[in-house]
C-alpha positions in Angstrom: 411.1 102.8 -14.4 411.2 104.7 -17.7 410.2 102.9 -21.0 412.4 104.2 -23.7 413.6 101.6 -25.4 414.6 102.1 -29.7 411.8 100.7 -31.5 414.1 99.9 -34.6 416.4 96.9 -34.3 418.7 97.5 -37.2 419.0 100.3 -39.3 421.0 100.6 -42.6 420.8 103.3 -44.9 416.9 103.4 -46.1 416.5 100.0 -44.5 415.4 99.4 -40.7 414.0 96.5 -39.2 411.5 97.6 -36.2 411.4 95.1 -33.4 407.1 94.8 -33.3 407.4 93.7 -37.1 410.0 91.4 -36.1 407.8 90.1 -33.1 405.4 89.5 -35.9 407.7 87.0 -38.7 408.9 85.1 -35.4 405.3 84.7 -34.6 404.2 83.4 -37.7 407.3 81.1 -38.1 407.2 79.2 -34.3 403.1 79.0 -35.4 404.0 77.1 -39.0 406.5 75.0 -37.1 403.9 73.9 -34.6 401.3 73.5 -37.2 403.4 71.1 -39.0 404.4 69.4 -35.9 400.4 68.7 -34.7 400.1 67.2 -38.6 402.9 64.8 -37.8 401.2 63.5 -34.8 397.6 63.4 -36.0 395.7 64.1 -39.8 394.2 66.8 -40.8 393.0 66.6 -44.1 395.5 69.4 -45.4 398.9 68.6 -47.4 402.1 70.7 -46.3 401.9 72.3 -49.9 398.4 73.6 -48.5 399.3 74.8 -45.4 401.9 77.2 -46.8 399.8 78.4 -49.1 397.1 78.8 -46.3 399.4 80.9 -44.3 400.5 83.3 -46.9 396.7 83.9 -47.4 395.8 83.9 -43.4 399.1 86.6 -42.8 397.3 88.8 -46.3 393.7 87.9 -44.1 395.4 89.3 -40.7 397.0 92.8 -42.1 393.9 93.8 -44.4 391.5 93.2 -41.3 393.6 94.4 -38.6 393.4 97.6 -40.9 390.2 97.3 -41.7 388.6 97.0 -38.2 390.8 99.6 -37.0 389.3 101.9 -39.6 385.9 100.8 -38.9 385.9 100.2 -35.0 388.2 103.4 -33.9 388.8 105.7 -36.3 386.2 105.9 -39.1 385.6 109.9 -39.2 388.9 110.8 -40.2 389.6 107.7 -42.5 386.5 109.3 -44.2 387.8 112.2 -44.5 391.4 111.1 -45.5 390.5 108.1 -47.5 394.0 107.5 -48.6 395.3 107.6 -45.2 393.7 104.1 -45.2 396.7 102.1 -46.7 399.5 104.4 -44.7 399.5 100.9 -42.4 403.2 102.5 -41.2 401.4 105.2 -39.7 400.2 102.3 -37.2 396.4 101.2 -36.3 395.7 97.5 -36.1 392.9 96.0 -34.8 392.8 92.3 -33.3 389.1 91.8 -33.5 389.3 93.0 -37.0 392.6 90.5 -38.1 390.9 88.1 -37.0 387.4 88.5 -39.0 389.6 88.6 -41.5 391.9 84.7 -40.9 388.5 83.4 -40.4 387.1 84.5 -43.9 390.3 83.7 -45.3 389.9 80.7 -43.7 386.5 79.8 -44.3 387.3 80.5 -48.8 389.8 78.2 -48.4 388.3 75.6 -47.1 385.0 75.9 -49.4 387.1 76.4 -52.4 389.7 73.1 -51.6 386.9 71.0 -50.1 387.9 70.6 -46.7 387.2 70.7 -43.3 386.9 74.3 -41.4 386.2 73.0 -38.3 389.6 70.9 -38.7 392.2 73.3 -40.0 390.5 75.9 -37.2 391.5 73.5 -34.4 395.2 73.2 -36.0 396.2 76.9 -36.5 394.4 78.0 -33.6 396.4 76.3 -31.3 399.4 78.8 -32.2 397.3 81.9 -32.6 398.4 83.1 -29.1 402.2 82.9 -29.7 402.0 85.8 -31.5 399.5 87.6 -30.0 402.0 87.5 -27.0 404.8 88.4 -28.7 403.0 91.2 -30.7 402.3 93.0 -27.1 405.8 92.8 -26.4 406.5 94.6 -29.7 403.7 97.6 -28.2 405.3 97.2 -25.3 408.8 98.5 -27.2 407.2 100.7 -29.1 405.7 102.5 -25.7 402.2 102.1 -27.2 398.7 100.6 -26.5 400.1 101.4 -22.5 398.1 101.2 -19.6 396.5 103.9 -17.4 397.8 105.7 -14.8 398.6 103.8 -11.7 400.6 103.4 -8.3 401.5 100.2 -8.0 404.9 99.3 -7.2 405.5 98.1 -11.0 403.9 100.9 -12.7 405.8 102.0 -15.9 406.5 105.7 -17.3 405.5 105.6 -21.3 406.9 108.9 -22.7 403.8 109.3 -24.7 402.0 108.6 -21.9 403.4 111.4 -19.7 405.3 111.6 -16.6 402.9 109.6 -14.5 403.9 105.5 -14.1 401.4 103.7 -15.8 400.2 99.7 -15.7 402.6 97.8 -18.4 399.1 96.4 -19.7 400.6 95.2 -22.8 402.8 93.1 -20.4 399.6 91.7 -18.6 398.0 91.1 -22.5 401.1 89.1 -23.7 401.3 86.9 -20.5 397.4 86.2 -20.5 396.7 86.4 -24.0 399.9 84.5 -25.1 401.3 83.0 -22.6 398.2 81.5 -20.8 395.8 81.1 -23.7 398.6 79.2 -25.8 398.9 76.9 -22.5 395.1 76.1 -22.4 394.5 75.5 -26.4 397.9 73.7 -25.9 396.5 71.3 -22.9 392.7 70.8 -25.1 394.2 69.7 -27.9 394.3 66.3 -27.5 390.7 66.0 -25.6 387.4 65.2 -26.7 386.3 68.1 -28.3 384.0 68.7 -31.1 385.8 69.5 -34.0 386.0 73.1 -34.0 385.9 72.8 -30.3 389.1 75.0 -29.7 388.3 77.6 -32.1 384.9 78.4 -29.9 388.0 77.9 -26.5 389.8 80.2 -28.3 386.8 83.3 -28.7 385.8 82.7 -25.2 388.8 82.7 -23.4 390.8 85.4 -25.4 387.6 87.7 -24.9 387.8 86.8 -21.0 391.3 87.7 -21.0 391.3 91.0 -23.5 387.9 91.9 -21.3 389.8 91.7 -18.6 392.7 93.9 -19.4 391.4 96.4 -20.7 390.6 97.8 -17.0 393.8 98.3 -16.9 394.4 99.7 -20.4 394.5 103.2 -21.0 391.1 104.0 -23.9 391.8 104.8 -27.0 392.3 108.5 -27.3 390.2 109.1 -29.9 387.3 107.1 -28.2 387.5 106.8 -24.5 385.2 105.3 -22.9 381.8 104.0 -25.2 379.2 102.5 -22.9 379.8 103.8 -19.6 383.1 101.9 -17.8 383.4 100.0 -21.0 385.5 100.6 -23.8 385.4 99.6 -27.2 387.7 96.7 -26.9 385.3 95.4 -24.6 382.7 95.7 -26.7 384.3 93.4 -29.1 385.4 90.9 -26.6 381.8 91.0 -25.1 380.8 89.7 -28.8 383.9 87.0 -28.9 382.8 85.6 -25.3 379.5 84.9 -26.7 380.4 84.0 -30.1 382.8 81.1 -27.9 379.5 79.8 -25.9 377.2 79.6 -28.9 379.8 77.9 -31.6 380.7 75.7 -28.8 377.3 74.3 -27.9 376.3 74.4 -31.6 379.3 72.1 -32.4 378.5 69.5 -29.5 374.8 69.9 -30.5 375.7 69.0 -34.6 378.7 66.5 -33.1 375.3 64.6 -31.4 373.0 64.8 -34.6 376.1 63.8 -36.7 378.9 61.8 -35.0 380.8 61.4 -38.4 
């Protein structure tokens, strides 16, 4: 099966909506409409007014540091020596680890700056995090990008700009396992004892577990390959998440011990 599929939606005139940026708004829509669904069912310590603004700042948070972290992570020689090519963000090159660096500083200013509680608001946005993460690697999937590498299997794909040879549909596997099943577990946790921030630290390990996964399947970036051996640079990163997960966690329950309020 051949994967040629029009990555614009609608097109009229100069105007053209593109179905991975689309993937994106319906994301962040279903994740505000949950997030003010969990508020009706349990408090937060955050007003409505407060959440919208949060998530106009968290989306600003997402796009500078999935740019960002691309530019650092995989590509800094030639952003060095095209500087400007930095804010061509249509040109593609978003990272994940970096977005999210940057929804947790957002985050974190936020918080310190309207006096309340991280740990909290973590627990209630994370929870929708993987929704679009899902359907963002549906969008790559559209776009033919971010594919998998060359395989036999009975369900490999052919990317055009991956060649002629089928391919695993890895950003397939990434949107069922990083969507699909991660929004499933946060979803299940949610209402058990954890220590406040508890799903935040679910969130980094199992996400990293899941992306760490994967990426045996996913074809390196081009421009990297392969940067420790087997592992790529993706890896890398999600190495760091799984253990960020595993020491937030058991600090939480450890300061949830010293300080039950």
């Amino acid at each position: 099966m051949t994967v040629n599929i029009n990555p614009v939606l609608i097109k009229l005139g100069p105007f053209q909506v593109g179905w991975y940026g689309l993937m994106y708004v319906i994301g962040f829509i279903a994740a505000y409409l949950l997030v003010r669904y969990q508020m009706k069912k349990k408090a937060f310590g955050i007003s409505g007014q407060e959440v919208e603004n949060l998530f106009v700042n968290l989306m600003l948070g997402l796009i500078i540091g999935g740019r960002l972290g691309y530019v650092l992570f995989y590509d800094l020689p030639i952003y060095l020596a095209n500087p400007l090519e930095i804010f061509a963000i249509w040109h593609g090159g978003m990272s994940f680890h970096g977005g999210l660096l940057g929804v947790l500083i957002v985050g974190i200013v936020f918080c310190w700056r309207h006096k309340r509680s991280f740990w909290k608001i973590a627990d209630l946005f994370i929870v929708t995090a993987p929704i679009g993460l899902g359907l963002g690697r549906i969008g790559n999937f559209i776009n033919g990008e971010l594919y998998g590498r060359v395989t036999n299997v009975p369900w490999g794909m052919i990317f055009p700009k991956g060649g002629s040879l089928p391919r695993h549909p890895s950003q397939l596997y990434e949107s069922a396992l990083e969507g699909g099943c991660l929004f499933v577990i946060l979803w299940f946790l949610k209402g058990k004892k954890l220590p406040g921030g508890g799903l935040l630290a679910v969130f980094l390990f199992v996400y990293g577990i899941f992306r760490f996964f994967v990426e045996f399947f996913r074809e390196p970036d081009q421009q990297l390959g392969f940067v420790l051996g087997p592992l790529t640079m993706g890896q890398l990163l999600s190495s760091l998440m799984i253990i960020s997960g595993i020491v937030l966690f058991f600090y939480l329950s450890k300061r949830k011990e010293t300080n039950p309020s």
